[in-house]
TIDREN-398575 format. One record per residue (C-alpha): residue number from 1; x, y, z. Coordinates in Angstrom, 3 decimals, decimal comma. Layout:
<rs>
NUM;X;Y;Z
...
</rs>
This chain:
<rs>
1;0,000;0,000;0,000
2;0,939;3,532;-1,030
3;2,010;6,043;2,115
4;1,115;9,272;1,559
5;2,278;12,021;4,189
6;-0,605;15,049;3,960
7;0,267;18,246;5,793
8;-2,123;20,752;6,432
9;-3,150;22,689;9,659
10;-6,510;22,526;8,666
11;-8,004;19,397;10,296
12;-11,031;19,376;8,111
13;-8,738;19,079;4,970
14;-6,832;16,386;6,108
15;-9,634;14,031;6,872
16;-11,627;15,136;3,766
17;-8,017;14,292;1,630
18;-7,887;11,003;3,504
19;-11,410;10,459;2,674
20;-10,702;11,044;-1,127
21;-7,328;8,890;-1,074
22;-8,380;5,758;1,493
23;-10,403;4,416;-1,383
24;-7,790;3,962;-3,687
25;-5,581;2,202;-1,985
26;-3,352;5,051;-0,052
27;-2,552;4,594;3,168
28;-2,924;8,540;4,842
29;-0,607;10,065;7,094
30;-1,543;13,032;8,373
31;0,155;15,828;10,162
32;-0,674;18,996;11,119
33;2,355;20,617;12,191
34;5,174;21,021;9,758
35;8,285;20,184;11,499
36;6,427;17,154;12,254
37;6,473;16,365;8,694
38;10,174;16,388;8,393
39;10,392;13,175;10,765
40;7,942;11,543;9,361
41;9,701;11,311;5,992
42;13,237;10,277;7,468
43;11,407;7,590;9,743
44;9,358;6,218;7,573
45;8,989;5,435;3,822
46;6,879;7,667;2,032
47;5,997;7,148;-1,679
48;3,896;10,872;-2,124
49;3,593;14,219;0,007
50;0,838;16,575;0,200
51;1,716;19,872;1,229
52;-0,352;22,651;2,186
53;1,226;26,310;1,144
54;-0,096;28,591;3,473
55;0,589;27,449;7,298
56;1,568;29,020;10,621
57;5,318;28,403;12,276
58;6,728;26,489;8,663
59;5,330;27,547;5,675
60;4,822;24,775;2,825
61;7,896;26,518;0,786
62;9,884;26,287;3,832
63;9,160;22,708;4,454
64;9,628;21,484;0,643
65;12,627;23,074;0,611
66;13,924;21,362;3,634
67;12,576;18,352;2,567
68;14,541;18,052;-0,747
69;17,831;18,629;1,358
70;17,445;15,152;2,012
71;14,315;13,270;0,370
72;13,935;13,364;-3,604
73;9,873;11,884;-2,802
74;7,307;13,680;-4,799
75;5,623;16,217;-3,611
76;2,238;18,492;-4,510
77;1,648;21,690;-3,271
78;-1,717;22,390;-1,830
79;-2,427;26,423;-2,164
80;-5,898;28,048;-2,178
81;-4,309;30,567;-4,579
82;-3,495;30,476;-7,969
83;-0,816;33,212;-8,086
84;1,992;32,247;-10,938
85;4,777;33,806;-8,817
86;3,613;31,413;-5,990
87;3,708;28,443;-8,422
88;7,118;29,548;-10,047
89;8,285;29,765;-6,078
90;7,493;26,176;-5,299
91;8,519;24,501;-8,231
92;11,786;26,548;-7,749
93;12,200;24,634;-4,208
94;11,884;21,476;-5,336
95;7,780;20,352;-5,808
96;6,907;18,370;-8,738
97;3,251;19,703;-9,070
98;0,296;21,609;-7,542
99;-3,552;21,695;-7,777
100;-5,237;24,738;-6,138
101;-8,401;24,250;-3,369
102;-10,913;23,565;-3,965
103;-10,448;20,428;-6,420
104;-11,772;17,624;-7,644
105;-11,466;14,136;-6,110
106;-10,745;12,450;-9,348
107;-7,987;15,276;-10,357
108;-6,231;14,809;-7,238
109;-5,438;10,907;-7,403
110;-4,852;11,097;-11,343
111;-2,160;13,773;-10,418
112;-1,137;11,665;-7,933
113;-0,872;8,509;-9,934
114;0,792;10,218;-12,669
115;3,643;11,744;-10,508
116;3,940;8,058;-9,131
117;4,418;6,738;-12,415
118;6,943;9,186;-13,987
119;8,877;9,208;-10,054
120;9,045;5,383;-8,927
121;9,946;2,610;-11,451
122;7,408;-0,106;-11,866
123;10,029;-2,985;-12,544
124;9,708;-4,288;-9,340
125;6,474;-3,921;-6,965
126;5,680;-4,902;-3,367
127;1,979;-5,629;-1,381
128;2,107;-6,581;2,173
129;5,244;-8,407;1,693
130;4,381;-10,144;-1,685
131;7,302;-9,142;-4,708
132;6,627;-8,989;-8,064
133;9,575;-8,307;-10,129
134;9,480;-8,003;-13,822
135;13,317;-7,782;-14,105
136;14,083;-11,322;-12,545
137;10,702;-12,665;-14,183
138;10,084;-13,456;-10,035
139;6,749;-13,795;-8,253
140;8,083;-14,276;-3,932
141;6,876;-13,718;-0,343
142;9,141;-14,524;2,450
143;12,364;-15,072;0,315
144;9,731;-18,202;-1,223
145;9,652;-17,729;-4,989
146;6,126;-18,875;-6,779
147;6,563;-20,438;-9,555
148;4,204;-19,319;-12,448
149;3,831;-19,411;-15,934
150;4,466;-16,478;-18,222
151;0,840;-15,685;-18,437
152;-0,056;-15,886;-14,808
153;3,312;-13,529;-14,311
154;2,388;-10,911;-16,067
155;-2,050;-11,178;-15,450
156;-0,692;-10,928;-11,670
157;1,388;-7,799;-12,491
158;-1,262;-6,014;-14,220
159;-3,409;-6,530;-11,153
160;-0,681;-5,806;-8,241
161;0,489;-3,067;-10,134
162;-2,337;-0,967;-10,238
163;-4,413;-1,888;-6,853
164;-8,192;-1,135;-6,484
165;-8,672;-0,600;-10,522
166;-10,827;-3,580;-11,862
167;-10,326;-5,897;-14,720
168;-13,209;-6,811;-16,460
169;-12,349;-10,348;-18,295
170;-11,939;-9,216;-21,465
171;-9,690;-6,363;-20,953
172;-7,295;-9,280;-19,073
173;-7,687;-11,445;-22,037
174;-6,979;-8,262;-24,464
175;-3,678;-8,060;-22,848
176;-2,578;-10,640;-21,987
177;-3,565;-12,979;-24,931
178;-4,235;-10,147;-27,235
179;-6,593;-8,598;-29,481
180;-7,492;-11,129;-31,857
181;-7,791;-14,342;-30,183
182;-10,853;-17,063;-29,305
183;-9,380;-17,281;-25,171
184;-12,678;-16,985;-23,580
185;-13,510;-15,947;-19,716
186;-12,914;-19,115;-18,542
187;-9,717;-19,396;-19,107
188;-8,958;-16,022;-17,421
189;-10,901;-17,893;-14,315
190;-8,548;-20,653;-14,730
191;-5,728;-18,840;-14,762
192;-6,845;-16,857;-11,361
193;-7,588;-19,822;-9,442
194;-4,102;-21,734;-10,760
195;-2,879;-17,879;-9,379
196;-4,434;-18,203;-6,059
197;-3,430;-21,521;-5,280
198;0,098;-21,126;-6,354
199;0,727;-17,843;-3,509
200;-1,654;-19,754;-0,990
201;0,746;-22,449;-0,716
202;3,576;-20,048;0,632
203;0,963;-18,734;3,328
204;0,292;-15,194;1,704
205;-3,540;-14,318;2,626
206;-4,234;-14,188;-1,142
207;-7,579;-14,166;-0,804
208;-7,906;-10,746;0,675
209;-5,716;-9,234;-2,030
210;-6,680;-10,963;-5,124
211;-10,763;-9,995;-5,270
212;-13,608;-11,243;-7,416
213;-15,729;-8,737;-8,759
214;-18,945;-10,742;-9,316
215;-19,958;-10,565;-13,011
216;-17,284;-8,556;-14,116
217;-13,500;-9,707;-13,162
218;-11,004;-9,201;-10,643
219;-8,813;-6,618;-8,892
220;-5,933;-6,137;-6,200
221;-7,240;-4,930;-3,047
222;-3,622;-3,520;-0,845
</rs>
């Protein structure tokens, strides 16, 4: 699961951003005081940061710029305004992006996601202990590699890579098998069962990862 560390003195935000981010998969840190912030990220590892501009004792510039002494982890700037001098300030102390209150759900975690993806390679991928590695072609948990077969590898990767999104059978069959093939649901049942009883055997709770959508297909819950 994601960390994201969300800074903002306004209590209401923080719970409404955790709110907004709990449902895809983000685990939410939240702190209210800025120097707190800086702790957090050298204690713990966090993957995104959500910083809120305008805040009493350490402003957000302060903090970013503190932060990047030290941490390279993405971070968006919060701000009620839209000033371009403010924006050419931040970006100037290290943050990769900004979205201005109030905002959209939606345009928040997209942001989020994208940052994620241009910031942290996908080559290799962890839930709850459980690897996936596309550069060793290596499915493990507990130093116990699973042993699966090209296809499972990389339906499995799709789905740990990109928890909480749901893959209707088809669109696992487009891309795994491709476009123009006769594979039918089935088989993508098949192949999620063979799935689930391969990582069962090495005692990862698979079954509260590796979800059935009824009538529709499957997705990684983190």
């Amino acid at each position: 699961m994601k960390k994201v560390l969300i800074v903002d003195d306004e209590i209401r935000m923080l719970d409404l951003i955790e709110v907004y981010l709990q449902p895809h998969g983000y685990e939410c840190i939240k702190i209210s005081q800025s120097r707190d912030g800086l702790d957090i990220i050298k204690q713990k590892e966090i993957n995104i940061v959500i910083l809120d501009l305008m805040m009493p004792e350490m402003s957000g510039f302060e903090l970013c710029q503190k932060i990047r002494s030290f941490s390279s982890v993405p971070i968006i700037m919060l701000t009620a305004r839209d000033q371009q001098e403010d924006l050419i300030k931040g970006f100037k102390l290290g943050a990769d992006d900004y979205i201005t209150k109030p905002f959209d759900e939606l345009e928040l975690v997209a942001r989020m996601e994208a940052l994620l993806r241009r910031t942290q390679p996908q080559s290799i991928v962890e839930s709850n202990g459980l690897m996936w590695n596309e550069d060793t072609f290596e499915l493990s948990y507990n130093n116990q590699v699973i042993k699966l077969t090209p296809k499972e590898f990389k339906m499995i990767g799709y789905l740990i890579k990109n928890p909480g999104k749901v893959y209707e059978r088809d669109k696992l069959i487009d891309l795994i098998w491709g476009y123009a093939t006769d594979v039918e649901g089935r088989t993508v049942d098949s192949h999620i069962r063979n799935i689930r009883d391969k990582i069962r055997k090495v005692g990862f709770p698979v079954d509260a990862h590796l979800v059935t959508v009824w009538g529709i297909g499957y997705k990684w819950v983190n």
